[in-house]
N, C-alpha and C positions, 0 to 999 in steps of 0.2 A: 964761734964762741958760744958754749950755751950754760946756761946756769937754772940751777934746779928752786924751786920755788916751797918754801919751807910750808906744812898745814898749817891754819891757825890753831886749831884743836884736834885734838885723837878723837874718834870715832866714838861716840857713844850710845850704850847700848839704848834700848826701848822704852819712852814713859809714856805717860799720859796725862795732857794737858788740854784745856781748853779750847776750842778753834772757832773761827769765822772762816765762812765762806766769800769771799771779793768775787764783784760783778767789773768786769772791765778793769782791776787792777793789779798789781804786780809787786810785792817788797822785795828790796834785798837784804840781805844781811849791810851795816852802818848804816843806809839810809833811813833818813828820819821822813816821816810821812802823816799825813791825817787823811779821814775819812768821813763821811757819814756814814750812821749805820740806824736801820729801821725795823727788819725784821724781826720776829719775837727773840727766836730764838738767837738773833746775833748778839741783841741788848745782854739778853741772861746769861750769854757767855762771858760778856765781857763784865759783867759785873761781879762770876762768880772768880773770874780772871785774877780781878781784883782783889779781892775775900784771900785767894790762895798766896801765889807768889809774885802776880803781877806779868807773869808770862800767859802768853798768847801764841797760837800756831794758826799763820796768817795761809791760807791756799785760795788760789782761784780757779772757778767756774770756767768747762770748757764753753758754755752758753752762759750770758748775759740774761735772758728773760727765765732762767729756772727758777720757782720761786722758795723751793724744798729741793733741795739737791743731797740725793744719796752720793757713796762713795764713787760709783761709775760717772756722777758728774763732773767728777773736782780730779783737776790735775795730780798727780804723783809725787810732785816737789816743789815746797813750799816754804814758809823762813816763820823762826823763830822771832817775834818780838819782842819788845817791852815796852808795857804800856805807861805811858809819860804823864798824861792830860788826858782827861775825862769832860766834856760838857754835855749836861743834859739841856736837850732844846724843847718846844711844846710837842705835841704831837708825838711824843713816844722815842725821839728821834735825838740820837745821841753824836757827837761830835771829838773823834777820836785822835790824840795823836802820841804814834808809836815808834817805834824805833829797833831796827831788825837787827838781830844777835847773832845767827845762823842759820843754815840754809840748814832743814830735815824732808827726808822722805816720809810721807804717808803709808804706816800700814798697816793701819785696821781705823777705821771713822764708827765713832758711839754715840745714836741718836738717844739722848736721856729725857727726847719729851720736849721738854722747855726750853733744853740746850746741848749743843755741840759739842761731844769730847771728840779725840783722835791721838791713838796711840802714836808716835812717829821714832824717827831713828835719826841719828843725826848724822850729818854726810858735809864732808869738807866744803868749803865753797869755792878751794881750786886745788886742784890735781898737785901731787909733787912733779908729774913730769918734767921732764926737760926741755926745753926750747930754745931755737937759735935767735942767738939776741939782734943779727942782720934781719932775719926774718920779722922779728918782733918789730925793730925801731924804721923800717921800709909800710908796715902794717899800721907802726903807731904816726908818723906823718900823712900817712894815706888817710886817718882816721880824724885828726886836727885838720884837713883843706877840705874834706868834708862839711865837718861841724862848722870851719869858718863860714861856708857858702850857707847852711842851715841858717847859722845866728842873723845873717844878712837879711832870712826875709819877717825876722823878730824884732825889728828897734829898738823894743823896751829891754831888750838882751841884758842883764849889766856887764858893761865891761869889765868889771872885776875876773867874773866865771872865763870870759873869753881869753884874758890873759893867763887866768892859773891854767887855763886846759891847752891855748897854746905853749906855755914852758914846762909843761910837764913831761916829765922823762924817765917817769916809773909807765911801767905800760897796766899796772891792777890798776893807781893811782888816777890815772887817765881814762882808764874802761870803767871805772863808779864814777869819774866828772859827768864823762858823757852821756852815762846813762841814765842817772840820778835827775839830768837837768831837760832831757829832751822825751818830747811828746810824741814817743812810737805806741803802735799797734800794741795793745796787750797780747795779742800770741808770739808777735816777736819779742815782747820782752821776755816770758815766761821760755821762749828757747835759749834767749841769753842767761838767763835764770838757771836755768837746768847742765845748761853746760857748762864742765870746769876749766877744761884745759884753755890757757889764758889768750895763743894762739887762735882757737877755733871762737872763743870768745870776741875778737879784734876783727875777726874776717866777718863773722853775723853781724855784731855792731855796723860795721864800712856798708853790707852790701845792706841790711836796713835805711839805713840812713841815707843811703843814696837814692834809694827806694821815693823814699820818703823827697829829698831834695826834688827831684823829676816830679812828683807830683805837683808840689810846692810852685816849682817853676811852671808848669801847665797852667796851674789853676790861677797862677797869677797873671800869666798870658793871658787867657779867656777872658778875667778881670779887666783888664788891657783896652784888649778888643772892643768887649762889649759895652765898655766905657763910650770907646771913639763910635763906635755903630751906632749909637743911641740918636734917631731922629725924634722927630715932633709927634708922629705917631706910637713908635715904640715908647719913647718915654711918656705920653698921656698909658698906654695900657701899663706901664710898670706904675708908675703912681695909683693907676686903681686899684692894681693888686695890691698896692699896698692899705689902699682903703678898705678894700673888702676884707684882708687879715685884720683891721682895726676893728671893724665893726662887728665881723667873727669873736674877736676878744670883750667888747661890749653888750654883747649878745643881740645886734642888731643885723641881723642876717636876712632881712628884704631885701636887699642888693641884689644878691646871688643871682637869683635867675638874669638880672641885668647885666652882669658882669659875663656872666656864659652866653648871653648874644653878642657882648660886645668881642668875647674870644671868638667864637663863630666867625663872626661877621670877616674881623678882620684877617681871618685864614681867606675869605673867600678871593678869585681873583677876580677883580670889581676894578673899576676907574676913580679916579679919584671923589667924583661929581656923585655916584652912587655909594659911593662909601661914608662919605661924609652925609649922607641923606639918613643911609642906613644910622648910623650911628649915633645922628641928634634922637633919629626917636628914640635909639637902647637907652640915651641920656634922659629922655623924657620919665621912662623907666622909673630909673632911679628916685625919682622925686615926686613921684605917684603913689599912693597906698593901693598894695597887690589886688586890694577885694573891688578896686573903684571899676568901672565902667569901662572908663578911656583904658585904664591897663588895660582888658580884657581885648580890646578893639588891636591895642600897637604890639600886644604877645600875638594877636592872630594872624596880624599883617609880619613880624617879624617870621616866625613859623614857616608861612607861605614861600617867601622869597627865601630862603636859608634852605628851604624844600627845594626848589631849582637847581636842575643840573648846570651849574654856573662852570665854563669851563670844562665840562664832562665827555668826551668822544668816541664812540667808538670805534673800532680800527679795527677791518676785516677785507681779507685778500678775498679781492671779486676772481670769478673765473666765469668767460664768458660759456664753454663747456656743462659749468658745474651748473647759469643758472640757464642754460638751454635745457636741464637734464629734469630742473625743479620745474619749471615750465611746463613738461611736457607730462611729465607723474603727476602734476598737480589739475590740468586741464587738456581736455582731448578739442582738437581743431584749431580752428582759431589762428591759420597762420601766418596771415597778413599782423595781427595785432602781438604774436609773437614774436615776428620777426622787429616789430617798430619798437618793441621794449627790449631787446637785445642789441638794438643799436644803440637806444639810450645808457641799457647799460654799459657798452665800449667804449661812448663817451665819456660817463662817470669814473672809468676805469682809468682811462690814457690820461682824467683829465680833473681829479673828484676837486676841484677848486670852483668847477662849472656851476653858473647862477642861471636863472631863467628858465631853465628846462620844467614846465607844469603841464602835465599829461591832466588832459579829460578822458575817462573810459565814456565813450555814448553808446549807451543801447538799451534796447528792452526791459521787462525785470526778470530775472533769476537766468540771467546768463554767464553769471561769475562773474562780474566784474571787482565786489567787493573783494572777492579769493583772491584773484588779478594782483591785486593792491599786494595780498598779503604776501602772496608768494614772490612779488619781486622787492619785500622788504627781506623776505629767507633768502632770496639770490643774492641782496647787496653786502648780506650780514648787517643791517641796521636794525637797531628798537623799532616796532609798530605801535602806531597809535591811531585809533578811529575818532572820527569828530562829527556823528550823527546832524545834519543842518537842515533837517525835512523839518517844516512848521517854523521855524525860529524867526520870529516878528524882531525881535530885539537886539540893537545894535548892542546893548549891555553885553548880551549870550557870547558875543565874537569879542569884545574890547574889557569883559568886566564892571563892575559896579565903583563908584567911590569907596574907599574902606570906610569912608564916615558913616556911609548907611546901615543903618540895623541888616544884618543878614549878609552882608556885603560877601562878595566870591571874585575870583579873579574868574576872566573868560574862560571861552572851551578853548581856544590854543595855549593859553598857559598851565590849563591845564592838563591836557595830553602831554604837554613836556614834562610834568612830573610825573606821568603814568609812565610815561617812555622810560625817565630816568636817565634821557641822555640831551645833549644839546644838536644834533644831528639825528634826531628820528628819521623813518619817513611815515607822513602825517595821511593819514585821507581823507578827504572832507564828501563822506558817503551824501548823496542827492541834494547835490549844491543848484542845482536846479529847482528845489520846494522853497526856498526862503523866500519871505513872506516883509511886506514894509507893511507899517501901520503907523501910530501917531509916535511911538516909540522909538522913530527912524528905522533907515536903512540897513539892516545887516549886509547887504552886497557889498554896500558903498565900504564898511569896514574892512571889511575881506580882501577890497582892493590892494591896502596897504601890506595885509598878511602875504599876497601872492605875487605882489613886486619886488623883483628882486634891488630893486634899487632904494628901494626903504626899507624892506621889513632886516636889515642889519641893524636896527635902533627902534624896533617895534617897543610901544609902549602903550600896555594895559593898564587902564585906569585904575586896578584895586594897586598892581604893584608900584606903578608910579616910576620907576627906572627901566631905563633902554634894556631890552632882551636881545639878544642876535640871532635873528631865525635864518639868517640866509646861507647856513650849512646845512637845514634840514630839507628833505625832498619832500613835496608835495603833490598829491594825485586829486584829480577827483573827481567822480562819478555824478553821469548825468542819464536820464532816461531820456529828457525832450531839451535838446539844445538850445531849441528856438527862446527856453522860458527864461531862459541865464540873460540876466541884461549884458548889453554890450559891452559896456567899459570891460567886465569883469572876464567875458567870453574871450576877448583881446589879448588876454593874459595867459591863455592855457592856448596848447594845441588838440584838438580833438582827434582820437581815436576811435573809431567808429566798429563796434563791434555788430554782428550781424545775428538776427535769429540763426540759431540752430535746424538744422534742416532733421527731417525725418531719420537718415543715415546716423545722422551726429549723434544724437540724443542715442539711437540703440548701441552706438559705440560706449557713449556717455554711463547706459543704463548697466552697461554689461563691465566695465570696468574699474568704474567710481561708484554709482548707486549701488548696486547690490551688493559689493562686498561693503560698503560703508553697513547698509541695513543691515545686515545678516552680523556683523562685528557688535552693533548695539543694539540689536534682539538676543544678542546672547546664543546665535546659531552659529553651527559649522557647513563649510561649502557642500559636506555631504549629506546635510541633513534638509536644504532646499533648493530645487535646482528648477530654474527657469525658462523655458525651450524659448530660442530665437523667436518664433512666429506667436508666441504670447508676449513678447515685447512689443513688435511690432504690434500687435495688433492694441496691445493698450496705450500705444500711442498713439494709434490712428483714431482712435474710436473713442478713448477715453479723455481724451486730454487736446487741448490746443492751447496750445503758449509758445513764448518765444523762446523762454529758456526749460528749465527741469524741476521745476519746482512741485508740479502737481505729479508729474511721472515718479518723482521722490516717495511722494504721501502713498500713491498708490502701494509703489515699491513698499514702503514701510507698512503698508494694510497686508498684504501676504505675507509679510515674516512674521505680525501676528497673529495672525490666524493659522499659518503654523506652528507658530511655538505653543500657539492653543491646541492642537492637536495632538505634537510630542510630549507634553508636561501631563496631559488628561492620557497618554499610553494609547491614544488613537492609535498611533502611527509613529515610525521609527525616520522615515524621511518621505518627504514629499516632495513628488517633480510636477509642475503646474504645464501643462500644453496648452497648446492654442485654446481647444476644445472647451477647456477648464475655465478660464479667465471670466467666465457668465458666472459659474457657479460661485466664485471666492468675490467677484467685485459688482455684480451684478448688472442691471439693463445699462447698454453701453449710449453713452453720453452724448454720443458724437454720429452724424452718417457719416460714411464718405463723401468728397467732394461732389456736386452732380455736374454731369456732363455727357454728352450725346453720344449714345450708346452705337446708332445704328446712322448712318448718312441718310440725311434730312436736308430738307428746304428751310430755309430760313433759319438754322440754326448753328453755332459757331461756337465750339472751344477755344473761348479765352482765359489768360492767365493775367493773373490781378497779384500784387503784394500788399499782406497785411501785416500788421504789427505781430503777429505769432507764426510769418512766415507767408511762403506763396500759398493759394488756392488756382483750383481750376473754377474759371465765372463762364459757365456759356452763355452767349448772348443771342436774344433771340427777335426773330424781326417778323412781322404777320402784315401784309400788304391787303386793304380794304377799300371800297368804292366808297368815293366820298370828295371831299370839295379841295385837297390839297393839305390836310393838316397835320403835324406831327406828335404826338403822344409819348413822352418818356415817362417809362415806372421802374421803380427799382430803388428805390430810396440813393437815384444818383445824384454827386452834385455838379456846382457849376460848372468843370473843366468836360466830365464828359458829356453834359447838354450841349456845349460847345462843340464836342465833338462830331454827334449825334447831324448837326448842321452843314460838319464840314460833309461830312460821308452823304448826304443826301447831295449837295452841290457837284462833289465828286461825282456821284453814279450820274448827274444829269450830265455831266460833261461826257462820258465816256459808254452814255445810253444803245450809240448806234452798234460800237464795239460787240457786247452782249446781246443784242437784239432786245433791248427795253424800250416801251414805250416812252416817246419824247416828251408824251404831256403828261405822265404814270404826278408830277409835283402838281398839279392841276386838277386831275381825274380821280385821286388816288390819295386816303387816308393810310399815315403808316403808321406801326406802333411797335416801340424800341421798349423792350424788356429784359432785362437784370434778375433772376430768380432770389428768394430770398432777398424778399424787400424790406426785412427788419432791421437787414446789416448796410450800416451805409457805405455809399463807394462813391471814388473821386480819383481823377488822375487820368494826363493823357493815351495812355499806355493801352488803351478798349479802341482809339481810334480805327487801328487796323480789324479788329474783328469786330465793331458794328460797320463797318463798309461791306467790305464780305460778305457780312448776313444780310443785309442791304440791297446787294446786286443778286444773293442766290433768291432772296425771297420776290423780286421783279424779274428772274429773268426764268426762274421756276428751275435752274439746276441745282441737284443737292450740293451739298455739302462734305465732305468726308469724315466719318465720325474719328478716327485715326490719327489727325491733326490737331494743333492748338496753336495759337499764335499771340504773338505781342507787340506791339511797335505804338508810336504817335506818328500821324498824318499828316501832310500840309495838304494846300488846298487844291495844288498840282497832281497830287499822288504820291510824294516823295514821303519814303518812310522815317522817320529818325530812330535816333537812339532812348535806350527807355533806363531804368534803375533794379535793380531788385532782379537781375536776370536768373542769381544762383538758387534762389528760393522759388523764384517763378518753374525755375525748367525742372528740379524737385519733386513740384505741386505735379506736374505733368508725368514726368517717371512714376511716383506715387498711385497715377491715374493709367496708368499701362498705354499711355499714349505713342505714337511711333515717331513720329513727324514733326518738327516743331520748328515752326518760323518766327526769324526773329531779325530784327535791322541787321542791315551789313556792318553798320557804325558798332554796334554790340558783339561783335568778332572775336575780338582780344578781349573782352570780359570771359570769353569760357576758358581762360586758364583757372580761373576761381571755381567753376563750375565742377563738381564731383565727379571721381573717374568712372565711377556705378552710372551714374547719369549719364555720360557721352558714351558711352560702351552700346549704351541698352536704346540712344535715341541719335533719328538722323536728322542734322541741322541741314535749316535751309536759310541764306541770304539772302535777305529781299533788301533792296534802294529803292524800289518805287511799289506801286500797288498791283502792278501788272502782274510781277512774280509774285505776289500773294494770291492772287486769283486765280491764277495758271495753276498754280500747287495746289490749292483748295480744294478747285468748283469739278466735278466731275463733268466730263463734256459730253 
């Protein structure tokens, strides 16, 4: 069945009437409607509106915020009024209500300055087409269970409107109930608006308004929800907010900052005990004038702890490969102390929940330890953090200050965690061996709690006042002298003993790391200064003695000056430094070589000593005098080798007849035991074997072989023991172009440590007692 829909009016041609521009609104033709209107020029229309015939040409803004809108801003189709009611309000502001006559097209809009014309054309406001009237009344019920379910979430609905638009049975009659009364979208309406055909009309209406229902239903669900979810917490922070817009509105807006720590705060994840701590003071906040004192004190403390990586972790795939690889680009040797951080890190890996694990690096200075640190925080993929503890008297420095005190700061571990910026650093506490007690207490004693893995999960700094969790971050830490670390503290860490740098190392060190570092931050190119072997060597021999590379650095760094002085002045385009050279650029060299017996001698003996910047060759020297029995030590030695000094004389009288020495030589015979270079002190049982030696060759009158060097401790039998410091000892000795080198049987399996340049070029000997030391020695 379909029936044709008669126009209300013929088509009229073009006039020119008055017009307003609507913001967000929409007429139809019979709808009666009001508005406000403020703009100058809306006022002048409607008042010249008035003056004329009382007609109005109503169109709306494709935007809301235009506040002069030309033609391109204003829709195409728009309705005819008439204007009903006029109220003028204060402020310019006039209150309108009109009532639409028919729908006209826009086509030409005339700015007059003060006011809005717009020529338009008038355009039926439904099609005569045809339509199927199953289609229509299938469309017009689909359009009333709609609108019932809309009116549902209205109460104030009146049921009048609900009953006329459910028995309505004209489908125009129905499409103005429904539109006339519900609060859509102004660009949906201005499409229902625009279209005629009464069909295409009923289907926009339906799919809007469902539109709209869904919403409806959401937003009342969330309602819902957020009703039933509302605890004791959330609802204190909705009630603020609701203060703070009050007092926004009052224009008391010192809150603010109060209210953005208490939103802070409560994002943070915190326990209950620290949340509640945090938040009485944001409360204090509030009820403080911002300029007072105490504000100034609970904004700095708030700040601080808000600053904490609360919860924050980082997460990175370890590979024991990748940090074997960082390891080894990062530091040459080293591979006892590589190997024992690589285990730690396959624990970390199999197992990163692991507590307890605190490495001490021990050794020297400028051997890398602090790099050490860094590079196995670049192998875990962890934040680094340093926490310098040389000098620090003050338990404050490690636990913080009260906040109440003027100047007040929280510790250096809380604060390396906001430098980290994560709550799983790894931390190092560089020369935790300096820290210092005075009246101010203990910093060790504090530290205790920082490197217990069984407290520091609830560590608590006096400035912050709430428990921190440190026991996800790793901690290291560097020592030079073990012995100075008190024991509780010592208890806690496993020490890692790194060793001086041997002469080899350092030119490995100098030739792979040093010099392209210097040459990269002198601003040079590899082919612009080039270093021969035998001027490295020899500036380490000569120029420098240390454990680690520090001064070989400086050097390093003095030739790449003094080069770049040479290229930049157009001396020279590149320069290569030889052995020969290294007087000229660094001048009189600093250093002798070690001294030791050049030719085989009586009474004299290359021994090998360790020092804090590595092994030396010490010969020891013995001179047998007429005199009444007495012993003579010089040398700036101390107590272990005076003791030794004693055993070795006892010894040669026991074994006087063996050598052909005289029996009463302790009786008849002054002797005098000398150490060269007696300004450098020396201590350690490890001379005992070479003052015996020198001992028997200087009473029995056979030399010595200059060729050899030795090392061991004595007993009083003749039995040799074992000594320390073997790899730096036999070193000193290769260094020294020595051939021979005896050393206890017990120190065997130490020379898998010992360098393969070194065993190549030197032939060991094992000695268990003194006999095979003297046999090797003494020329017969």
């Amino acid at each position: 069945m379909e029936q044709t829909i008669k126009s209300d009016k013929s088509t009229e041609s073009g006039n020119v009437m008055y017009a307003v521009a609507m913001r967000g609104l929409v007429a139809f033709p019979k709808m009666v409607m009001h508005f406000d209107v403020a703009r100058d020029k809306s006022v002048a229309s409607i008042e010249k509106a008035l003056k004329n015939d009382g007609k109005l040409f109503l169109v709306t803004q494709h935007e809301t915020y235009v506040d002069t809108p030309k033609a391109s801003d204003l829709y195409k189709v728009g309705v005819v009024a008439e204007i009903k009611q006029v109220l003028k309000l204060p402020d310019n502001i006039m209150k309108v209500l009109v009532e639409g006559v028919y729908k006209a097209n826009l086509v030409r809009l005339i700015d007059d300055g003060d006011a809005l014309r717009a020529e338009v054309k008038r355009t039926p406001t439904y099609s005569r087409a045809k339509y199927d009237m199953v289609e229509a009344e299938a469309l017009m019920r689909s359009v009333k269970d709609v609108f019932e379910r809309y009116s549902s979430y209205f109460p104030r609905m009146p049921k009048e409107l609900l009953v006329s638009v459910m028995t309505q049975d004209d489908p125009i009659k129905l499409f103005e109930a429904v539109t006339f009364n519900c609060n859509l979208n102004y660009r949906d309406k201005q499409t229902l608006l625009e279209e005629s055909n009464i069909i295409n009309k009923l289907s926009v209406l339906f799919a809007c308004l469902t539109s709209e229902v869904e919403i409806l239903g959401l937003e009342n669900l969330i309602n819902e929800q957020t009703k039933n979810s509302i605890d004791k917490g959330q609802k204190e922070y909705y009630l603020r907010e609701q203060l703070r817009v009050i007092q926004e509105q009052l224009g008391e807006d010192e809150g603010d900052e109060a209210f953005n720590y208490i939103s802070d705060i409560m994002a943070l994840k915190l326990d209950d005990k620290s949340q509640d701590k945090l938040l009485k003071e944001a409360d204090k906040l509030t009820k403080l004038p911002p300029s007072s004192q105490e504000a100034f004190v609970i904004k700095n403390y708030l700040d601080t702890v808000l600053d904490l990586p609360w919860g924050k972790y980082t997460k990175a795939k370890m590979s024991i490969e990748k940090a074997e690889n960082i390891l080894n680009k990062d530091h040459y040797g080293l591979k006892k102390v590589k190997e024992r951080i690589l285990e730690f890190l396959a624990v970390h890996m199999l197992n990163p929940e692991i507590k307890g694990q605190i490495i001490c690096l021990a050794g020297p200075p400028g051997i890398g330890k602090t790099s050490i640190a860094k590079s196995i925080a670049k192998a875990m993929g962890r934040k680094y953090a340093r926490v310098s503890l040389g000098g620090v008297r003050d338990e404050a420095d490690i636990r913080g200050h009260r906040k109440t005190y003027v100047g007040a700061m929280p510790g250096r571990v809380i604060t390396a965690l906001q430098q980290a910026g994560s709550a799983n650093p790894l931390i190092l506490f560089d020369e935790i061996d300096k820290l210092c007690s005075d009246i101010k207490g203990d910093p060790s004693s504090a530290m205790l709690e920082v490197l217990d893995s069984e407290q520091n999960n609830a560590f608590r700094d006096h400035f912050i006042e709430i428990p921190f969790d440190l026991s996800k971050a790793v901690f290291i830490t560097t020592a030079n002298d073990v012995s100075a670390i008190p024991g509780p503290l010592l208890d806690r860490m496993e020490v890692i003993e790194l060793p001086s740098y041997t002469a080899e190392e350092k030119f490995h060190i100098a030739k792979e790391h040093l010099i392209p570092k210097q040459l990269k931050e002198h601003g040079l190119k590899a082919s612009q200064l080039k270093i021969d072997d035998k001027a490295i060597h020899k500036i380490i021999q000569l120029y420098t003695k240390e454990a680690g590379v520090r001064t070989l650095e400086r050097y390093i760094a003095s030739l790449c000056r003094k080069t770049a002085k040479k290229i930049a002045s157009g001396e020279a385009k590149r320069v290569t430094i030889k052995e020969k050279d290294v007087h000229t650029y660094l001048g009189v060299e600093k250093y002798s070589p070690d001294l030791s017996s050049k030719q085989d001698q009586v009474g004299v003996v290359n021994g090998l000593a360790w020092t804090s910047v590595g092994g030396v060759l010490m010969p020891i020297e013995v001179m047998v005098l007429d005199g009444s029995g007495k012993i003579e030590v010089t040398g700036s030695l101390g107590d272990v080798m005076k003791e030794s000094a004693k055993i070795a004389v006892s010894y040669v009288r026991s074994v006087a007849d063996k050598y052909g020495i005289d029996p009463n030589f302790h009786k008849e015979k002054d002797i005098h035991i000398h150490a060269p270079e007696g300004a450098v002190p020396k201590d350690g049982p490890s001379a005992g074997v070479t003052m015996t030696t020198a001992l028997v060759s200087a009473l029995s009158g056979k030399a010595v072989r200059a060729d050899i060097a030795m090392t061991g401790e004595i007993t009083l039998h003749g039995k040799v023991l074992a000594i320390g410091g073997l790899r730096e000892k036999t070193m000193a000795a290769y260094k020294s172009e020595i051939k021979t080198v005896i050393i206890p049987f017990a120190n065997k399996p130490d020379l898998e440590e010992v360098d393969d340049v070194v065993k190549d070029a030197i032939e060991f000997v094992y000695a268990e007692d003194l006999s095979t030391v003297l046999d090797t020695a003494l020329i017969k």
